[in-house]
N, C-alpha and C positions, 0 to 999 in steps of 0.2 A: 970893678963890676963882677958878682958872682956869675958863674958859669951857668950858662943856658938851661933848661931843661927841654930837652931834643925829644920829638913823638912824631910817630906817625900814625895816622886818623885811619881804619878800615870803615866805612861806612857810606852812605848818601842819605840824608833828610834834615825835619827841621834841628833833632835832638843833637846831628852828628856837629850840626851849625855852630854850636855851643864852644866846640872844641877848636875850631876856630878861627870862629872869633876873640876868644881866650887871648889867642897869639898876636891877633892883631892889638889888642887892648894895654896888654902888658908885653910889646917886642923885647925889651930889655930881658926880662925872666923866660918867655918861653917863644919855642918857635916851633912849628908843624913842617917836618924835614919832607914829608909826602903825603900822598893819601892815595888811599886804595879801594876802587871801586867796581862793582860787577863787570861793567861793558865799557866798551870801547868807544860806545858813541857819547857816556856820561863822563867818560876820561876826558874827552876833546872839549866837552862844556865845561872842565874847572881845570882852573891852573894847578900844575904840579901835581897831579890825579893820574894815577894807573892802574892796569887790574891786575897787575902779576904781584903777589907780596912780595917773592924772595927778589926785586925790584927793588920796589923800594924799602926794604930793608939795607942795602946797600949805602942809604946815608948814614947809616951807624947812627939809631935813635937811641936814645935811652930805654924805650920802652914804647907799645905798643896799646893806642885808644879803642880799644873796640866796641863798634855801638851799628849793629845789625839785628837786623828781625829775630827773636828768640831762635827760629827754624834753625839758624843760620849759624850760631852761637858754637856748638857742638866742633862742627867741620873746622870753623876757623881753630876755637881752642886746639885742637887733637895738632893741626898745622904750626901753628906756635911756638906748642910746647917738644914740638917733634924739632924744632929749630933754636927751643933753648931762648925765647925773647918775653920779657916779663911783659904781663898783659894788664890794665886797666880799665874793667870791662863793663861797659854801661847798661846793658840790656840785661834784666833776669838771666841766670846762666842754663836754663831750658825750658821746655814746654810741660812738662809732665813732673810728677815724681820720681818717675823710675829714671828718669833722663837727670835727675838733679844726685841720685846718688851713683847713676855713671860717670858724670862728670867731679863728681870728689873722690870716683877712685882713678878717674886720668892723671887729675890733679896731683895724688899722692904718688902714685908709682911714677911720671914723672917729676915730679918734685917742680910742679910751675911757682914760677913767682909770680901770684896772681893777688890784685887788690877787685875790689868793685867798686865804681864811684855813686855812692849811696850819698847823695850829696846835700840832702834837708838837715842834717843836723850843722850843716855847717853853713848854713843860713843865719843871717844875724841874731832873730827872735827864736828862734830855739836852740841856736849855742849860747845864748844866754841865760835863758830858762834853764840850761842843763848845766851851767853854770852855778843857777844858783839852789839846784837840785844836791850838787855836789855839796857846796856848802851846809847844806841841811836847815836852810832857812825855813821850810814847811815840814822839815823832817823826814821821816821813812816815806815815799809813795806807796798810797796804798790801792788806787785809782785813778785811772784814765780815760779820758774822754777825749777823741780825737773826730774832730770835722773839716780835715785840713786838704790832706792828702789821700790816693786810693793805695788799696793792693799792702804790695808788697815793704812800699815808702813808708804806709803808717805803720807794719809790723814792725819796722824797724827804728819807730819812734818811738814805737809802745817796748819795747825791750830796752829802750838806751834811758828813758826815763824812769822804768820801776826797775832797772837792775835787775832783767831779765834775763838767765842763761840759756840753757836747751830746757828748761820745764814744759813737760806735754800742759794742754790744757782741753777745758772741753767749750768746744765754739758752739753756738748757737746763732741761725741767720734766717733771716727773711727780706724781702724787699718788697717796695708800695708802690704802684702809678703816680705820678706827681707832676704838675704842669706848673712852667710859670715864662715870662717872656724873655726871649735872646736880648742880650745888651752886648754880648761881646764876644770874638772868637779870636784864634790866632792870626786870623787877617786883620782883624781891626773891628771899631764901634759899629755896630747895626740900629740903625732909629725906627726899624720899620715896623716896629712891635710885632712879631714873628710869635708866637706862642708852642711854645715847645715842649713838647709830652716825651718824659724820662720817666726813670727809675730813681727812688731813693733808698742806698741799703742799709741795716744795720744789723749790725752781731755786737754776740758779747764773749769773750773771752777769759774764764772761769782757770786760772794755771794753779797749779798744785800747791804751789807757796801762799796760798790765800790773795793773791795778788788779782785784779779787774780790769779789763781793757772794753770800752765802750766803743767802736768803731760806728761813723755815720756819715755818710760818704756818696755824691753823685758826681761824676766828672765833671759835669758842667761847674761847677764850685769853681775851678783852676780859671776860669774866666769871665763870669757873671762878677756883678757891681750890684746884684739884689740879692744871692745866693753867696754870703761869703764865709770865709774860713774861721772856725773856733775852737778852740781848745780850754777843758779843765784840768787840773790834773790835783787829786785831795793826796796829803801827806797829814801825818799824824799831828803836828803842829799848823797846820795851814792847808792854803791852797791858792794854786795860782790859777786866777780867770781871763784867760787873753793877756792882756797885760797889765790887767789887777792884782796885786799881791797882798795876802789877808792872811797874818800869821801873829803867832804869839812871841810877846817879847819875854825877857827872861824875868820878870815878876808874872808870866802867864795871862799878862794882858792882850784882847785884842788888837791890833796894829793892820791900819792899812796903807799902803803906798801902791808905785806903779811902776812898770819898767819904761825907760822911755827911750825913745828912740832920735839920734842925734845926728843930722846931714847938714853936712857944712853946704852954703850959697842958698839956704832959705830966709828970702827977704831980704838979701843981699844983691850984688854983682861980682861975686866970684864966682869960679864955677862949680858946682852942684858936683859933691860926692858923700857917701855915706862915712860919716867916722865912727859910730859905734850904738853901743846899747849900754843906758844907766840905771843904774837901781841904788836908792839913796845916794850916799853918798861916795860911790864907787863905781868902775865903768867894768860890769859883768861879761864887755867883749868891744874886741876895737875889729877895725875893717885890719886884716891882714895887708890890704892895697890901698891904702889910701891916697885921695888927689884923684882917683882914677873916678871917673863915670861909669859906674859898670850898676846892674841891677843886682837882688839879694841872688838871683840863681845865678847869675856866672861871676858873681863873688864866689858861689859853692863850690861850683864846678873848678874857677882856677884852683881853688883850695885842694878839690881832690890833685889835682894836677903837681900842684907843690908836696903834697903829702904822699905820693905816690914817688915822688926820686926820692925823698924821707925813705921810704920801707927799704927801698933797692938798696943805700946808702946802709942804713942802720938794723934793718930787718922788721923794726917794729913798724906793727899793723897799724891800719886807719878804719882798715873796711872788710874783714875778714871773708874770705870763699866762706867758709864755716857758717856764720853769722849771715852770710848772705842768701846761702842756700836755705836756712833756719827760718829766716825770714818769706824767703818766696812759698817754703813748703806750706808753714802758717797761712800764706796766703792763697794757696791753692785750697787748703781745708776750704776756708774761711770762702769762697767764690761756690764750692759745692754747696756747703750748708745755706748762703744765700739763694742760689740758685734751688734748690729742691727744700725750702724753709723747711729747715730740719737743725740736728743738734749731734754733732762727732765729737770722739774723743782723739787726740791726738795722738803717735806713736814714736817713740825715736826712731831718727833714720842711723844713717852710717855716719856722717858726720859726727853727729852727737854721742 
């Protein structure tokens, strides 16, 4: 049996739950040696929960979950890295801008081993698509249209899909009143037909390499059953629509197929887990866990988990501070120009 990989959780809520439950899902691969949280009276409600770190540091983890409120984010890292314990950090790594390029110079002077667990691309249907993005089946991306995710998550789809570095761009955003009825929240189904009055945003993302990022986006999407997730993304040869794929073959013919998605125990009596995603005649990604019950996000999540003793082990990246801060800044522009519908140009930070 390979050796454990040892964490311990700083956090309390539903996101921290993720981390886990991870442990309990897969005991064999990972286990949560503590967890660390504000108070004393939320210690006494969870097993194995304290509020002192330098505590539970004391089980010698491998490395350190961190997934607390942005505010929060700062204090811990400085505590961390002053203790020398690699961190894998869930939350945006600050509130502001000027907070995002203090914290890449903590980072550098003291030289933290830090990943971010940016964890959608490692979702079955778009480690696939970026799969076969790789391949060049649609060819160069030349545009993106994401309806999937908010913030900071699709900055970071929109770069991993058109091969995006630090390029400034110029954003453009507005937002509209929009109503339509609750079907579902993190508690569960709602029947009561509730009618609920949001916001819908969208910008556009204009980057210097001629490259296009279509953002469109209301939170309620992550759990409505009428309001659901879509993505196009056009490449020079093709494009892929959700899970439609329309590209040319190599007489430049057009060609369509579909990626499809493949869970063992449907229409069966075994038990129900995801094996993979197909496209033709190839499997463009298999479950890292299979056999296991687990859904597409804490397949992601254990994934960061596994890829994160990866960096410690080997040094190579999964989720770069770099890349992470690049993404959140983007998406700070990106929340203003919505917010006051107007149109910024972007600027290199430090990072960049």
């Amino acid at each position: 049996m390979k050796e454990k990989i040892r964490y311990i959780v700083i956090g309390y809520g539903w996101r921290t739950d993720f981390y886990i439950h991870a442990a309990k899902m897969l005991p064999d691969l990972l286990e949560v040696t503590a967890r660390v949280v504000r108070t004393k009276e939320r210690a006494e409600m969870l097993e194995g929960a304290v509020t002192d770190l330098e505590e539970a540091l004391k089980t010698k983890p491998d490395f350190a979950v961190l997934c607390v409120p942005r505010t929060a984010v700062g204090g811990y890292l400085e505590q961390l890295a002053r203790l020398k314990v690699p961190v894998l950090c869930e939350t945006p790594p600050a509130e502001s801008i000027q907070g995002l390029n203090s914290l890449w110079r903590l980072a550098e002077k003291e030289k933290l081993k830090i990943q971010v667990a940016e964890q959608y691309v490692f979702w079955p249907l778009y480690a696939g698509i970026l799969e076969l993005i790789k391949q060049q089946v649609i060819g160069e991306v030349q545009m993106t249209m994401l309806s999937t995710v908010h913030g900071y998550h699709a900055m970071n789809l929109f770069r991993k899909i058109m091969g995006i570095g630090f390029e400034n761009c110029k954003i453009h955003g507005e937002a509209f009143d929009t109503s339509f009825i609750k079907t579902e929240d993190r508690a569960g189904f709602d029947y009561e037909g509730k009618l609920l009055h949001t916001q819908r945003e969208l910008a556009s993302l204009e980057f210097e390499n001629g490259k296009t990022a279509i953002y469109d986006f209301m939170g309620e999407q992550y759990n409505s059953v009428i309001r659901t997730r879509r993505l196009n993304i056009q490449g020079v040869r093709g494009e892929i629509n959700d899970f439609t794929v329309r590209c040319l073959n190599g007489q430049n013919e057009g060609m369509e197929s579909s990626i499809r998605r493949i869970d063992r125990g449907v229409l069966g009596n075994s038990g129900w887990y995801h094996l993979g995603m197909q496209f033709r005649d190839q499997f463009i990604y298999r479950n890292p866990f299979p056999g296991v019950r687990m859904n597409d996000d804490e397949i992601a999540v254990a994934q960061c988990l596994v890829k994160m003793k990866q960096y410690l082990e080997t040094g190579e990246e999964f989720s770069s501070l770099r890349d992470a801060l690049q993404d959140t800044y983007l998406s700070f522009v990106m929340e203003k120009c919505i917010q006051n519908k107007t149109t910024m140009m972007t600027e290199s930070q430090e990072w960049a």
